[in-house]
C-alpha positions as CSV (number, residue, x, y, z in Angstrom):
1,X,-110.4,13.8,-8.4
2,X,-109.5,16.2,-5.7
3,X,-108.6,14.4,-2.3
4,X,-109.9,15.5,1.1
5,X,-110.9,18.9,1.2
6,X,-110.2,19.0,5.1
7,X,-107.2,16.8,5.6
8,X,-104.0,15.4,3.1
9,X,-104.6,12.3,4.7
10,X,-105.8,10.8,1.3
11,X,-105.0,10.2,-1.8
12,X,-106.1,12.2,-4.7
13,X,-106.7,9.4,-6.6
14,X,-108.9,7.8,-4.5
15,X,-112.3,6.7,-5.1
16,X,-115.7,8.6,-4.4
17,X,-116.8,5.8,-2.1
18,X,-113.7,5.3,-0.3
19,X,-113.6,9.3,0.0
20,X,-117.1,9.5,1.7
21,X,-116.1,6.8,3.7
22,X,-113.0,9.1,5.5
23,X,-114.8,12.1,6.1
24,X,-117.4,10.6,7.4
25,X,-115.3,8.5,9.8
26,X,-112.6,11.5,10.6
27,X,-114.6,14.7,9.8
28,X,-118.0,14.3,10.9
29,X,-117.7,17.1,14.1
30,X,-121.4,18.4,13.5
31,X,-122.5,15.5,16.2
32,X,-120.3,16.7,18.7
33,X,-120.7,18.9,21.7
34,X,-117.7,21.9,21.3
35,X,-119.6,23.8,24.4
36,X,-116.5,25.2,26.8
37,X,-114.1,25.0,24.0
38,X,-112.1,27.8,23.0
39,X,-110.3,28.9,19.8
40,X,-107.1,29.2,19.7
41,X,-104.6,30.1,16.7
42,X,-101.3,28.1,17.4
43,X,-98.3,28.4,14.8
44,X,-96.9,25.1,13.2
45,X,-93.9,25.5,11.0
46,X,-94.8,29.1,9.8
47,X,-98.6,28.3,9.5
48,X,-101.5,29.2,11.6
49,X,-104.1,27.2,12.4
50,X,-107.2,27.2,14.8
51,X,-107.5,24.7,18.1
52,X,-110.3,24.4,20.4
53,X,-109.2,24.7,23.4
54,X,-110.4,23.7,27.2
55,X,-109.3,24.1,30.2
56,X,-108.4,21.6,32.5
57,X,-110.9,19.8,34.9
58,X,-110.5,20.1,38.7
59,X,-110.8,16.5,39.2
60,X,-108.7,14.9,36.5
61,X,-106.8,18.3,36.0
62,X,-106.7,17.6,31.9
63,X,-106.0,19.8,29.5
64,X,-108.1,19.0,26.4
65,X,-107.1,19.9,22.3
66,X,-109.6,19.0,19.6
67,X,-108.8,19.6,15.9
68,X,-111.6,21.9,14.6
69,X,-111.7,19.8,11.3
70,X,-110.9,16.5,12.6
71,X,-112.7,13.7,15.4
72,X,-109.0,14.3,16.7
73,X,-108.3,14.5,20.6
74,X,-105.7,15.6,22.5
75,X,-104.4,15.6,26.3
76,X,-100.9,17.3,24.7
77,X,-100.1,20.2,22.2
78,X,-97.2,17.7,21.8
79,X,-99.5,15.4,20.4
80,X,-102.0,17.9,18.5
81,X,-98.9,19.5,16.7
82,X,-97.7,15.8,16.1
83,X,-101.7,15.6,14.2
84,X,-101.4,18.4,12.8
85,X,-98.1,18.3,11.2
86,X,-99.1,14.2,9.9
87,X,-102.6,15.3,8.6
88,X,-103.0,19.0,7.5
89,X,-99.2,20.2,6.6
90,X,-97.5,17.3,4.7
91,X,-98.6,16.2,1.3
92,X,-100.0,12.8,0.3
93,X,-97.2,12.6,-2.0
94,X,-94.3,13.6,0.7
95,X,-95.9,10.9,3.1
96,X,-95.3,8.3,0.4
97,X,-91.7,9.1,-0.4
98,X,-90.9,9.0,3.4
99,X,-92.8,5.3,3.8
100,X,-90.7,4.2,1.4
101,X,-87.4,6.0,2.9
102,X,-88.8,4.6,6.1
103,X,-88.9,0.9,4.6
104,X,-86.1,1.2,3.0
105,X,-84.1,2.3,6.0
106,X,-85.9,-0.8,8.1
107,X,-84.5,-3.1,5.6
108,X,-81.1,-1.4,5.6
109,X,-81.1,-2.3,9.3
110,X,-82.0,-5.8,9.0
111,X,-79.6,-8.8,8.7
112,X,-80.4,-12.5,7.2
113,X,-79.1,-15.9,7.5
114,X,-77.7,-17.2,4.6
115,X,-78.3,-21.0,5.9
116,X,-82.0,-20.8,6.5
117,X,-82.7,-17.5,4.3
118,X,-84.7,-15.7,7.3
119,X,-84.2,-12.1,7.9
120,X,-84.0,-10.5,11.8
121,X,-84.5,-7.0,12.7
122,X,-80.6,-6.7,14.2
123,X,-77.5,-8.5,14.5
124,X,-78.4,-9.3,18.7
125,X,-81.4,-12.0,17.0
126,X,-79.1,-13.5,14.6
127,X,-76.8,-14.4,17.1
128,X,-79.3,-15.7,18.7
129,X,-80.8,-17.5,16.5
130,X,-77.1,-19.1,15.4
131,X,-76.7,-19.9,18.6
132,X,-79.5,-21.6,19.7
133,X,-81.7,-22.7,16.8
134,X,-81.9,-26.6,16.0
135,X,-82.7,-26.6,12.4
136,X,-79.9,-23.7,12.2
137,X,-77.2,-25.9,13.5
138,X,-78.3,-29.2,11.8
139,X,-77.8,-26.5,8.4
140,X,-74.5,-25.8,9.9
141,X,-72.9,-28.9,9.6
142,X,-74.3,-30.1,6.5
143,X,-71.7,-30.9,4.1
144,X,-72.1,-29.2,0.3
145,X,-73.2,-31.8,-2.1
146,X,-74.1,-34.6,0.4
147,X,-77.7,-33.8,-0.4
148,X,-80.1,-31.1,-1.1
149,X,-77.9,-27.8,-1.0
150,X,-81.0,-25.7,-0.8
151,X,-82.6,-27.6,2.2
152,X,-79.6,-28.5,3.5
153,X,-80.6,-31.6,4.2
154,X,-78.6,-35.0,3.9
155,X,-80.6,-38.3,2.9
156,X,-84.6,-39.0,2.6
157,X,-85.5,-36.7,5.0
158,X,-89.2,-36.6,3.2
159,X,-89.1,-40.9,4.2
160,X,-87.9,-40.2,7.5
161,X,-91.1,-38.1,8.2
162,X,-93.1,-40.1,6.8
163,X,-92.3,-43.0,8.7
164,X,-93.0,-41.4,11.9
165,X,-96.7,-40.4,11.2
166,X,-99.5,-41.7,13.0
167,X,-101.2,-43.4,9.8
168,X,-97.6,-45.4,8.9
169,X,-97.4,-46.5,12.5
170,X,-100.4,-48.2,12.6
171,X,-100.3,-49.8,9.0
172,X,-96.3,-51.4,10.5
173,X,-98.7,-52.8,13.6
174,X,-100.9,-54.4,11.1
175,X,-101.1,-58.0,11.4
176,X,-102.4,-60.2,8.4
177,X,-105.5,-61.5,8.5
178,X,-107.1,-59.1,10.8
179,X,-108.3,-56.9,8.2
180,X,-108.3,-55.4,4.8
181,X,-104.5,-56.9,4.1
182,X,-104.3,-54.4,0.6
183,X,-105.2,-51.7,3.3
184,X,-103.0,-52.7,6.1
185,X,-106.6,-51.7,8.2
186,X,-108.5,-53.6,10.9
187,X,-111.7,-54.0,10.3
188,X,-114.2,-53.4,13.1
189,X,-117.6,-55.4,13.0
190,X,-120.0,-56.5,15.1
191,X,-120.1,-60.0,15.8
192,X,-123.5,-60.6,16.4
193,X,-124.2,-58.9,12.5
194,X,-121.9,-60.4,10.4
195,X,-118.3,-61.9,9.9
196,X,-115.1,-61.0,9.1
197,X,-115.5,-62.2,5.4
198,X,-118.6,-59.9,5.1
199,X,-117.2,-56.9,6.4
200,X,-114.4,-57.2,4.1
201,X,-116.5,-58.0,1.2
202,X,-118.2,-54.8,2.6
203,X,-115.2,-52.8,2.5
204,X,-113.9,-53.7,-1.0
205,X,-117.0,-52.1,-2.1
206,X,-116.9,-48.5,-0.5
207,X,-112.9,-48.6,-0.6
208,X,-112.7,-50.0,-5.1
209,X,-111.1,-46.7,-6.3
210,X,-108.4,-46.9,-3.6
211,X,-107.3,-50.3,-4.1
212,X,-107.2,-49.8,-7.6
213,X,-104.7,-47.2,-6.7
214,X,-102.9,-49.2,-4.3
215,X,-102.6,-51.7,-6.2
216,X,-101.0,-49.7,-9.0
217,X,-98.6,-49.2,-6.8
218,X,-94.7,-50.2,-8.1
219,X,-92.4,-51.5,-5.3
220,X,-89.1,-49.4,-4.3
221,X,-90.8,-45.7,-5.6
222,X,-92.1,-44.7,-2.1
223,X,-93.1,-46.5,1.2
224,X,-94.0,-49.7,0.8
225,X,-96.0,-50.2,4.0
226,X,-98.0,-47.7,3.1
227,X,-98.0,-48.4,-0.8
228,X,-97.5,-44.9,-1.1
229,X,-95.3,-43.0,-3.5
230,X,-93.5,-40.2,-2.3
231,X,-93.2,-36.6,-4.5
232,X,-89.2,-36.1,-5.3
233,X,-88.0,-33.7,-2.6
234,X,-87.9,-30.5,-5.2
235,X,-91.8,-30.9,-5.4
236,X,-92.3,-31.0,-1.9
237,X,-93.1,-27.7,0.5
238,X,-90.0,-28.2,2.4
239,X,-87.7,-27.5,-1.0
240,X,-90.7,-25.2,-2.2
241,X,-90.3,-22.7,1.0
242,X,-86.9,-22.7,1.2
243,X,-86.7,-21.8,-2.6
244,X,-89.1,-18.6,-2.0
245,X,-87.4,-17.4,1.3
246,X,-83.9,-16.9,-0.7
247,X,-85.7,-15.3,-3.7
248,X,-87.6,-13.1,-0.9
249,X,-83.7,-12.7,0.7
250,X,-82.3,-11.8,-2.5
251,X,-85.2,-9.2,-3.7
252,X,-84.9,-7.2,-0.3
253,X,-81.8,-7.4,0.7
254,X,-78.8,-8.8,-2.0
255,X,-80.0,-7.1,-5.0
256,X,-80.5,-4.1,-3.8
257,X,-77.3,-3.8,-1.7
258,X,-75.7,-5.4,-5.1
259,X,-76.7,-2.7,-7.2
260,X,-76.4,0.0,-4.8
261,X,-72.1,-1.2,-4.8
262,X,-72.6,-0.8,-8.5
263,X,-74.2,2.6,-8.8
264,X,-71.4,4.0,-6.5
265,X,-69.1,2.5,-8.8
């Protein structure tokens, strides 16, 4: 299917729908009032094309430039040739090749760090970010093979968060016999209704599927406050996000450096 017949601002592949769509977002100049305008041929890169044209008000002393084909206004013929040039001279395919050129020249100019696999638009924020990042440092001085050499991390660092959330806290200030001891809960009642044992016979009944789980619960394989068993750190979205940021590094910037070395070669 042709693209647009007034602009090569779409593809020619695109759909009916999506076609109707542009021109009447970016082409619809039938509404519009074009009184004081005048025509004007202007020459872009060996081409001649027709501007309206109005001369400037007294009060705001603006020049005015509307594209004849286009919902397009401009205060410039910087800016109009600029619109020109981008919608009515270069080809949908030429405007592809020089995104990608363009993205590929972007990623050219970016640098990563090979600790915590992020990538920074210039060497100035890497240094940065070496410099005065936390989580970069504690990377830093990790020791290779002391622990996770992905993370970086030395020890049960998955335990060690754990063990400072709000829910573990207040199971460790659980005393026995205020509660649901299989729980590690307080129980609140009323007094005046019932008593403790009935609000815990009350509980066992709307909580049976989780004490069923706790109490399936093997000593030693996670937090035993908690009776909670921990995934192993290479299921967990610590180790899963570091995995996909160096796969991400490595697909925009190492392999394609890698085999650019080996092309020249």
């Amino acid at each position: 299917m042709p693209g647009c017949p007034f602009c090569l601002d779409v593809s020619p592949s695109a759909l009916q729908s999506d076609l109707d769509s542009h021109i009447k977002a970016k082409h619809n100049v039938q509404s519009r009032d074009d009184s004081g305008f005048e025509v004007k041929v202007w020459k872009v890169q060996d081409r001649e094309f027709e501007v309206l044209e109005k001369q400037p008000d007294p009060e705001s002393n603006l020049r005015i430039y509307r594209c004849p084909s286009c919902v397009t206004e401009a205060h410039s013929t910087a800016c109009m040739i600029t619109h020109i040039e981008r919608k009515h001279i270069v080809p949908w395919n030429q405007k592809i090749d020089n995104k990608e050129w363009t993205s590929d020249e972007k990623k050219l100019q970016k640098v990563y760090c090979d600790l915590c696999w992020m990538d920074f638009p210039n060497a100035a924020s890497l240094n940065t970010h070496q410099q005065y990042d936390k989580a970069h440092k504690k990377r830093a001085a990790y020791t290779q093979g002391s622990g996770c050499d992905l993370c970086r991390i030395t020890g049960n660092l998955d335990m060690e968060t754990h063990q400072k959330h709000r829910i573990h806290c207040e199971k460790l200030a659980y005393k026995a016999g205020t509660g649901c001891d299989l729980c590690r809960e307080w129980i609140f009642f009323h007094e005046d209704i019932m008593d403790l044992a009935c609000a815990l016979n009350r509980h066992n009944q709307l909580n049976y599927s989780t004490h069923n789980d706790l109490q399936k619960y093997k000593p030693g394989s996670g937090c035993d406050i908690c009776c909670l068993k921990l995934k192993p750190h290479e299921r967990t979205k610590r180790h899963i996000n570091a995995r996909w940021r160096k796969e991400l590094i490595y697909k925009r910037y190492i392999t394609p450096r890698i085999t650019a070395k080996s092309a020249r070669k």
